[in-house]
N, C-alpha and C positions, 0 to 999 in steps of 0.2 A: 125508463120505467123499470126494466129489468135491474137497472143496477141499485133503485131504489126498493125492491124486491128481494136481489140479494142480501144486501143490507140489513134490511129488517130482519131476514129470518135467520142469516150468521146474530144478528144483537138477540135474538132469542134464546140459542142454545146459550150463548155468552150467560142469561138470564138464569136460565133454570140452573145452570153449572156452579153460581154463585148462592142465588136464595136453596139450593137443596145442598148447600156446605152449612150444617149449621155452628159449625166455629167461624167460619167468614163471617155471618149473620152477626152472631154477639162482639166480634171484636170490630166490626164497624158500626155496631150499637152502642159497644160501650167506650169507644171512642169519641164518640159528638154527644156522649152526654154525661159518665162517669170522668174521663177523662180533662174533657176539658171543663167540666165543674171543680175539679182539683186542681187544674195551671190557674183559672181564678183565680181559687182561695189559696192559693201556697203561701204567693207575695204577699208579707206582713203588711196592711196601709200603713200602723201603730206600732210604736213599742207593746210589748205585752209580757207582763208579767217577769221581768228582767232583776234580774239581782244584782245588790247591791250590798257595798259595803263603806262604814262610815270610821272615818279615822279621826278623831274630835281631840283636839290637842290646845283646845280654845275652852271647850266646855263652857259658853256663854250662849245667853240670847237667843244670839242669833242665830248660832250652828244649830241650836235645837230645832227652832223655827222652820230652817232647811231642810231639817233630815225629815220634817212632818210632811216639806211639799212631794215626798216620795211615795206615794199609794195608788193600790191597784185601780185599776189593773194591769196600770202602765209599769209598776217596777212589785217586785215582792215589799215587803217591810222592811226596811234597812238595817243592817248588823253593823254593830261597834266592835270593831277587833282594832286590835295595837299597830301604831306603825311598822314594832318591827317583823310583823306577820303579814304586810302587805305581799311581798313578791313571790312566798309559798303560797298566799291565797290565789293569786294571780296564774303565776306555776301551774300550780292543779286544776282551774278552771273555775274555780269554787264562785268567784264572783267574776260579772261582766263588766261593773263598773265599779271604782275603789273610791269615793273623795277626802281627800283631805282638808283637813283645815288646820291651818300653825298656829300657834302660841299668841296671843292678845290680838287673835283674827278682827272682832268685836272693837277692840281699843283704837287700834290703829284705822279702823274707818271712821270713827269718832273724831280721829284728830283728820282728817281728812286728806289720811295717805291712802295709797293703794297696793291693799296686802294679795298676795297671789293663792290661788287656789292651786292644787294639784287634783285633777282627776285621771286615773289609772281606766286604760278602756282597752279588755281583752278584745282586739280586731280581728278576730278570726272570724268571731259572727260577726262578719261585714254590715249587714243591713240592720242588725240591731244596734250594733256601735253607730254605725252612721248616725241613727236617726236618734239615738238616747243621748248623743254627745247634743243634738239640739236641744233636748225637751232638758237636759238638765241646766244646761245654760240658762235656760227660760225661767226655771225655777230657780234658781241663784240668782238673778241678775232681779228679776220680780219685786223676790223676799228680803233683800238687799234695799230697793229703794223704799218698799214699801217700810222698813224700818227706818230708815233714815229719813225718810217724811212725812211719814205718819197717813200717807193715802197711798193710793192707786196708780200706778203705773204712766196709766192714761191721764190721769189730774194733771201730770207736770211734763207731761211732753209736751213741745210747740208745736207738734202736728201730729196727724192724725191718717194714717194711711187707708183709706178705702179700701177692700178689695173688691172685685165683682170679679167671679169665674164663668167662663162663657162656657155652653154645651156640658158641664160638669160641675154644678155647685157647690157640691158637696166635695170636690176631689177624689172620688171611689175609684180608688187603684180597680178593683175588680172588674169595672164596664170596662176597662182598656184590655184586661188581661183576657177576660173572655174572648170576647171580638180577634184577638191576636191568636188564640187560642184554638176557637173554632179554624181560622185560615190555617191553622201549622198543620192541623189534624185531617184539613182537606186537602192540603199537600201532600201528607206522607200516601193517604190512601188511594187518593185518587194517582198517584203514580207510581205506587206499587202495584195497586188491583190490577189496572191496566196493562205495564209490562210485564206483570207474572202470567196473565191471560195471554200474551203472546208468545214468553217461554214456556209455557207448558205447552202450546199447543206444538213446539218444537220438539223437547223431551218425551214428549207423549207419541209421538210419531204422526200427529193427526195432520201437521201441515203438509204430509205427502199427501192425503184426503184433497184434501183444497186447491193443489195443485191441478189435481185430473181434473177439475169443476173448471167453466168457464167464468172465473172471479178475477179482479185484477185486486190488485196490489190496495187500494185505496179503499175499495168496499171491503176489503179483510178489517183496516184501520179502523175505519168509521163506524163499521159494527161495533168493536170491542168498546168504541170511544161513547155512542150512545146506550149501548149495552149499562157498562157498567158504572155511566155518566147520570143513568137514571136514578140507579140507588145509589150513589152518594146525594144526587141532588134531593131527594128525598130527605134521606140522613140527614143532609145540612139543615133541612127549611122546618125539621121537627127538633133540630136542634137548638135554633134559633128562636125555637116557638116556648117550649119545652125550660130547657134548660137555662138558655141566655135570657131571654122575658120572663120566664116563669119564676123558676128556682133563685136567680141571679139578680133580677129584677130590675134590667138593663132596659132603659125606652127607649124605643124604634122611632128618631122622632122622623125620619122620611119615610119614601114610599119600597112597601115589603116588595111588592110585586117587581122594581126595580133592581130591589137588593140581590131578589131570586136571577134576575135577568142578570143581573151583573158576576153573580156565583158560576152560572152556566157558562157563560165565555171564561171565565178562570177554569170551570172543568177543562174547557177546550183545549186551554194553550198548556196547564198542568198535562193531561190524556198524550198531549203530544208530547210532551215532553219524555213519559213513559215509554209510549212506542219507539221513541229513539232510542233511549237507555237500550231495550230491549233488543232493537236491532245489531248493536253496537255489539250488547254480553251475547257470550255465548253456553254460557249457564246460568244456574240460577243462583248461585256462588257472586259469579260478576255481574250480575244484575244488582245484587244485594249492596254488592261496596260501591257502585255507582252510585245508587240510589243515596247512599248516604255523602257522598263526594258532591254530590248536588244538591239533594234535599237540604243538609246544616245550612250552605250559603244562602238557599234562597228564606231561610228562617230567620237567621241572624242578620241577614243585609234587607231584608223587606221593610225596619223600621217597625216590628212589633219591640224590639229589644232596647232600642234606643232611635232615636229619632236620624235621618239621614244626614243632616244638615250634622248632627255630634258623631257621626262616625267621619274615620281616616278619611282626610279629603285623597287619598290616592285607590281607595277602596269605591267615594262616592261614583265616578261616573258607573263604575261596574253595576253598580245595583240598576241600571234601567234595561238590564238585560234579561232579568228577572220579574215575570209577571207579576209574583206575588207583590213585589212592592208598590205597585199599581194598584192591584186589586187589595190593598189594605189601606190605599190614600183613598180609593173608591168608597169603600166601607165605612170608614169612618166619617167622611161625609156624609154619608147616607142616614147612616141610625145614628150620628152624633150633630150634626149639624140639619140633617134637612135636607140635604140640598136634591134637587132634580136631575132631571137629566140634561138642562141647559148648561148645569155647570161641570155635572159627569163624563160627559161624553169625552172628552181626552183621554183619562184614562180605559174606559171603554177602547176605543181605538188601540189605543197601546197593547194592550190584553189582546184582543182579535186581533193584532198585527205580529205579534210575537207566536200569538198560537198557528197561525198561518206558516208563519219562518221556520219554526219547529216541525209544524207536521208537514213541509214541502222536504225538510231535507230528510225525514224521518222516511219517508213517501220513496226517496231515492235511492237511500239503503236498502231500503226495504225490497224495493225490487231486484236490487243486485243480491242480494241475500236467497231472495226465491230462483234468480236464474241458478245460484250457483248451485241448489238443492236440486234444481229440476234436470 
């Protein structure tokens, strides 16, 4: 009882130390809800509003035909410049995409050869070139049959591809980027907050304090871990409420109550993760490059960025070493699929079994860290 005692009332002053910072307040305000309302919306689903330039050397039909399937708000309105202004337009940026068309473009599909198109595609905007080098194809390839058969696309194919998209019908980049979103921003915090609470209490001289008390080593932890485990877990569940369902308009199709349950053991094993960093730096210098030396992997390898199975297969076992990638297969099950707790519970375990691993060896430094102070 005592150590449960102690506990509470070290998570206390942890409490007031944090809500009466009010720059700490707003920037884990505007973290779970500015913040990751903007990694949402960064990623383009669409081309948008992309520029274009049209090299007509055919001047028939058909090119014109083409150059109409370009309108917003997927592309600007198409410019005619001369070939030989192609590669200073390109040069200076001026256009994203360049098409050509050669000399009796129209003719030569008449007679039922196959004339080549040139499209010129500045790659530097990656994600724009990517996804325009699709939609233009779509529209050339379209307006091409639909000329030469005088119907629809679909009229003369021998089949007919269904799709059906599961847990996403629509394909909305943004329900995935949120969701990945919210996790990065309760990573970065919840194990900064954490190991900054236990370097300060070093810096500041107060861990001599704590010494003279009859405290061990574990109820120091677990203070700071349910201390400042409450208001992230807050943060997160107003953020999810707020921002992800509200603003974002992301549905929750399983159980909140679980989602919350499954957040709190990610506090857990993240929190310990902090306490170690913490024990490890001996300022708040190297607390800082830690923090980043582990925070990137566990973002980039969690499978918000790309899926596990597509990254380096000599990188994949590493990622089971990090919770977050659990807690983001967890998640996604949850508000994307539905699922319970008969099918969650693996990763569940994983998460509590990791946050365990963490904070025992966090627990061990940590006491050699106070012997050697004392």
């Amino acid at each position: 009882m005592k150590s449960i005692s102690h506990i509470f009332w070290l998570g206390t002053k942890e409490l007031r130390v944090v809500l009466t910072d009010p720059v700490m307040v707003f920037l884990i305000g505007f973290m779970f809800t500015g913040m990751v309302y903007l990694q949402a919306g960064a990623m383009g689903e669409n081309v948008h509003n992309a520029s274009v330039a049209i090299v007509d050397e055919d001047n028939s039909e058909l090119s014109r035909r083409i150059a109409t399937g370009f309108y917003a708000p997927f592309f600007q309105p198409p410019e005619y410049i001369a070939a030989q202004g192609v590669s200073q337009a390109m040069d200076s940026g001026e256009f994203l995409f360049v098409l050509t068309f050669p000399p009796d473009f129209e003719a030569d599909l008449r007679r039922g050869w196959k004339p080549e198109l040139h499209l010129n595609i500045d790659a530097t905007a990656m994600l724009q070139a990517g996804l325009g080098d699709g939609y233009i194809q779509n529209i050339v390839q379209g307006e091409v049959v639909r000329f030469l058969s005088g119907s629809d696309t679909a009229d003369i194919l021998p089949l007919q591809l269904q799709i059906r998209r599961a847990f996403n019908s629509n394909g909305i980049q943004s329900w995935f980027s949120a969701l990945s979103g919210v996790l990065d921003f309760l990573t970065i915090i919840t194990i900064m907050l954490v190991g900054a609470a236990l370097i300060r209490e070093r810096e500041h001289g107060t861990i001599e304090h704590l010494l003279v008390m009859p405290l061990h080593a574990f109820e120091i932890a677990f203070a700071k871990i349910w201390a400042n485990g409450l208001i992230i877990i807050l943060a997160f569940a107003g953020s999810m409420s707020f921002v992800v369902e509200g603003l974002l308009e992301v549905p929750v199709a399983g159980s909140r109550l679980l989602l919350l349950a499954g957040a709190g053991g990610y506090l857990f094993s993240a929190a310990s993760i902090g306490i170690l960093l913490a024990t490890v730096a001996r300022s708040m210098a190297q607390f800082a490059l830690l923090v980043m030396l582990v925070v990137l992997p566990m973002m980039l390898l969690s499978g918000g960025m790309s899926p596990i199975e597509s990254q380096p297969a000599i990188l994949q076992p590493f990622t089971a070493i990090f919770p977050s990638r659990h807690f983001l297969s967890f998640a996604q099950a949850v508000v994307f699929r539905g699922a319970d707790l008969q099918i969650v519970w693996p990763d569940l375990v994983r998460i509590a079994g990791l946050g365990v691993f963490y904070l025992t060896i966090s627990l061990v430094l940590f006491r050699r860290s106070l012997n050697q102070i004392g």
